[in-house]
C-alpha positions in Angstrom: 125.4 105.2 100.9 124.1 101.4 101.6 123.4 100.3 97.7 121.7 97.2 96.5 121.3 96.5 92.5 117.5 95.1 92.9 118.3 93.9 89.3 121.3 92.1 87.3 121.9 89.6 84.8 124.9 87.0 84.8 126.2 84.3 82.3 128.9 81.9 82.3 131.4 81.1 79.9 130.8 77.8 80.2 128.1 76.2 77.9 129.0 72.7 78.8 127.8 73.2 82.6 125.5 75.9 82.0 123.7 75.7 78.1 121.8 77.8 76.3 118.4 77.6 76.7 116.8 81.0 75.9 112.6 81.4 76.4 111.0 81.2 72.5 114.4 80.2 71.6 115.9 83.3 70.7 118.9 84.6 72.8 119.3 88.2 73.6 121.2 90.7 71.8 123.2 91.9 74.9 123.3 87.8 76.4 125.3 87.6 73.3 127.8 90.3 73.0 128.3 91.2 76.6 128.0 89.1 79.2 128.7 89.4 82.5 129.8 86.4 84.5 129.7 86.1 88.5 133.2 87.1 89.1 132.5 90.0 86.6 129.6 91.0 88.6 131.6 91.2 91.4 134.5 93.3 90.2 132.0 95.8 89.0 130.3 96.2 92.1 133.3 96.9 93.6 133.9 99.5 91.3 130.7 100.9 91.8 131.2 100.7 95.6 128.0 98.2 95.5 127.2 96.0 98.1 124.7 93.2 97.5 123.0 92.5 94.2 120.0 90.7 93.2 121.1 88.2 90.2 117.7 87.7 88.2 117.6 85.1 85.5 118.4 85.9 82.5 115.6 84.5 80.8 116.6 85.5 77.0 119.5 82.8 77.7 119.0 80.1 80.1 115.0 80.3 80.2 114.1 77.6 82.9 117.3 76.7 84.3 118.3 78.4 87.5 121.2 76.6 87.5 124.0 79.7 86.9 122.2 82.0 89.3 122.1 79.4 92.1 125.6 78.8 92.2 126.7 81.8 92.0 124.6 83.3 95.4 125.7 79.9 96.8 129.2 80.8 96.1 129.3 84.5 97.2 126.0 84.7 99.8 127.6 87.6 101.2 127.2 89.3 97.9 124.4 87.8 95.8 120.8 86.6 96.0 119.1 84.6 92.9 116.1 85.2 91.5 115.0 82.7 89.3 112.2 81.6 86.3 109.7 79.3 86.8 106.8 78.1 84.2 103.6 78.9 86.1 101.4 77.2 83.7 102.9 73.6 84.6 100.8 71.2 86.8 104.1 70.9 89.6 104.5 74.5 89.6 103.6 75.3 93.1 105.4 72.0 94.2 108.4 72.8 92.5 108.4 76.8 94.1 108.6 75.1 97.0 111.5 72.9 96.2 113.6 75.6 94.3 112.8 78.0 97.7 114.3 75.5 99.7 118.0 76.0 102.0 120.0 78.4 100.0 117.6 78.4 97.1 115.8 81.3 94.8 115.1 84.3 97.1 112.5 85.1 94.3 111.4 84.2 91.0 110.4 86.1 88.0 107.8 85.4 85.0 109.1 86.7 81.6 106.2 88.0 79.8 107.2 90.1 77.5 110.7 92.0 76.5 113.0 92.6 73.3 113.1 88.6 72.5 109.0 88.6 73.4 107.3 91.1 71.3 103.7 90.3 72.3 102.4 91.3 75.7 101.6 87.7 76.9 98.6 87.8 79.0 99.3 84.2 80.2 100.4 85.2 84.2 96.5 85.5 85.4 95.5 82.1 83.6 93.5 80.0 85.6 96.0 77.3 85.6 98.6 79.9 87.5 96.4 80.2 90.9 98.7 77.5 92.3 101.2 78.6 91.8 100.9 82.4 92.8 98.9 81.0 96.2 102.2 79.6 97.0 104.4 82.4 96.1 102.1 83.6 98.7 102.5 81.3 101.1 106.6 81.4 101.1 106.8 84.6 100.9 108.3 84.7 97.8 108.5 87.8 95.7 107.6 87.4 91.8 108.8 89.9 89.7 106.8 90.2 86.8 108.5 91.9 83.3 105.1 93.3 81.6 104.1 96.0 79.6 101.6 98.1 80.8 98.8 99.2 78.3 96.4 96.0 77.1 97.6 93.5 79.8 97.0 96.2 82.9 93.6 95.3 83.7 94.8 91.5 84.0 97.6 92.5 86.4 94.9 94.4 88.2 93.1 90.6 88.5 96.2 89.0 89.5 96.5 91.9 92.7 93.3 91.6 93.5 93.0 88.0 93.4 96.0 87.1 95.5 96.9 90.2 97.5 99.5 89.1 99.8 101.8 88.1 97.0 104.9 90.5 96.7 104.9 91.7 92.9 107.8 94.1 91.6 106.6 95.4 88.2 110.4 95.5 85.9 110.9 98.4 84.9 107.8 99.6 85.6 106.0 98.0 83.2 107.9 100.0 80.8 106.0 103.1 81.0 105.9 105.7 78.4 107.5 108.4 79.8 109.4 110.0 76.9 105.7 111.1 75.1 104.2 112.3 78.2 105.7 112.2 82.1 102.7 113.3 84.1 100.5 110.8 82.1 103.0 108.1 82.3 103.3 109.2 86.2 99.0 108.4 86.8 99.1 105.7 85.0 101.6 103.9 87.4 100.3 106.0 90.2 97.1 104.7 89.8 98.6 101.3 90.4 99.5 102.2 94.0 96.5 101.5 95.8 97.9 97.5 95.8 99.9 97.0 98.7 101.6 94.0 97.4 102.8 95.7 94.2 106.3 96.9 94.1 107.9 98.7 91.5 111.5 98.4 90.1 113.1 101.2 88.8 115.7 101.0 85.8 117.6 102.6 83.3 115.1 102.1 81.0 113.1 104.3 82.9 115.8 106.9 84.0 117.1 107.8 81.3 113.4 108.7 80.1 113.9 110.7 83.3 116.8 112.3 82.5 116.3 113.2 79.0 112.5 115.2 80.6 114.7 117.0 82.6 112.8 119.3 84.8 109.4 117.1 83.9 110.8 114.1 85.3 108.7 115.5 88.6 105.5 114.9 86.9 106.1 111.5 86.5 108.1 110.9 90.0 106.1 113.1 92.4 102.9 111.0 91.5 104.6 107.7 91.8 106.7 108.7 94.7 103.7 109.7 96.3 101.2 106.4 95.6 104.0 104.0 96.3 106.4 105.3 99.5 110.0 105.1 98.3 109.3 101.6 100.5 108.0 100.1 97.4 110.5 101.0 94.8 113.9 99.3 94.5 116.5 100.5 92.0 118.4 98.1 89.8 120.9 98.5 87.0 120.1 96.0 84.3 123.9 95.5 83.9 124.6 94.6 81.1 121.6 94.7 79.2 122.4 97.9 80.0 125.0 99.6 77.6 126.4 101.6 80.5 129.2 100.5 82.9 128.2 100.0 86.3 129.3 103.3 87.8 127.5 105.4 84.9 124.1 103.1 86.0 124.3 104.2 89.7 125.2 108.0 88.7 122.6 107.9 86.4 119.8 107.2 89.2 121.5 109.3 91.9 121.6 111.9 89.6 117.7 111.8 88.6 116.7 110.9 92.2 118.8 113.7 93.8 115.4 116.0 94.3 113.8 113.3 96.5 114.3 113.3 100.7 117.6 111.1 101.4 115.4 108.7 103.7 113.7 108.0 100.0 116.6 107.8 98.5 118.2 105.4 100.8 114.4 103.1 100.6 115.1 103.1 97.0 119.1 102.5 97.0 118.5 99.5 99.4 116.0 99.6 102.1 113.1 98.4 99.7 115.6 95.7 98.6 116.4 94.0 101.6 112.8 93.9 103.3 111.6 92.1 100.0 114.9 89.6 99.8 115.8 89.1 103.6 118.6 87.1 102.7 120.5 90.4 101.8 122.3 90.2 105.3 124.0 93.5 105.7 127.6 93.2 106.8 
């Protein structure tokens, strides 16, 4: 099957070239005990009998600089897109989209609202002083993805769809969703979300293995979702290596959970969804 990881961190041994330079200062615990450089990436794709990946910024390390991620998709473009970090609340924001989106720049960007170095659902994204810079995400094209927590901040990321409805926005890991307590109310919570054509969702380990351990409720929450979205919408991608897992465990650990759904959604989710939102993922 035609794989694309939708969602992968890198980091470089070198510190000189490429420092430190994590958001709120604080470096992840997995940035540092096991990173993943480029060439890494690549040998574990090829393990994993991976095609393309998408390398997002890892934000919990280099926060603002796009640097590592750049060169590495300009170095292996048959391979690798980048995805980088912007700060939306800066008066050049929407001049300096533009500028990163340029020949062989970011394929997409990501705002890093929340996560394990960012406690506090920031609510920041929908700010007034944003609307430049999401009108020309819009206007490139340019996917955001947007790591959130659903739950308080929702209602602002129903705002930010409504208010700018042609922007592509992939929800990380679902907005972290909480399936373990209860699937099916997990499942209409997101499901809800599916009446915004421009939201796209990206599925994780950190919500699989929520799947995997509800075993034959993992339905409840999928059939819903499945069914608001279109497997068009979704795009699977490993985390590697905030993940713990290796590569190949990551990918049986989706195929495994996803094995109930129609192939044709299986392959949307595997890759399809992946390369209509990043069309720089040439297939060879």
């Amino acid at each position: 099957m035609d794989i694309v990881d939708a969602h992968c961190h890198i980091i470089s041994e070198d510190q000189t070239r490429y420092p430190k330079a994590p958001i709120g200062g604080k470096q992840s615990e997995w940035a540092a005990t096991r990173p993943v450089n480029a060439e890494g990436m690549v040998s574990r794709m090829d393990e994993a009998g991976i095609a393309q990946a998408v390398l997002v910024q890892a934000t919990t390390n280099y926060g603002y600089d796009n640097s590592y991620v750049l060169d590495s998709s300009r170095q292996w473009p048959e391979r690798f897109v980048a995805v980088g970090t912007v700060d939306p609340l800066r008066p050049d924001a929407a001049d300096s989209l533009k500028a990163a989106a340029g020949d062989e720049g970011l394929a997409g960007v990501r705002l890093f609202t929340s996560g394990s170095t960012v406690p506090t659902q920031g609510e920041w994204f929908v700010a007034p002083e944003t609307f430049p810079f999401w009108e020309r995400a819009g206007e490139l094209g340019l996917p955001v993805c947007l790591q959130m927590r659903l739950g308080a901040a929702t209602g602002q990321l129903v705002e930010l769809l409504e208010r700018f409805p042609g922007v592509k926005v992939l929800l990380d890991h679902i907005g972290y969703p909480d399936i373990a307590d209860s699937p099916a109310r997990a499942g209409a919570e997101v499901a809800r979300l599916g009446v915004h054509p421009g939201l796209h969702l990206k599925l994780t380990h950190r919500n699989l293995e929520k799947l995997r351990d509800a075993g034959s409720r993992a339905d409840d929450f999928l059939g819903p979702v499945v069914e608001a979205f279109g497997a068009g919408r979704i795009a699977w991608g490993s985390n590697l290596p905030a993940a713990e897992q290796s590569l190949p465990e990551l990918r049986a650990l989706a195929e495994d959970v996803l094995s109930e759904l129609p192939e044709q959604d299986r392959r949307e989710i595997f890759a399809g969804t992946a390369r209509r939102l990043y069309p720089g993922l040439v297939r060879a």
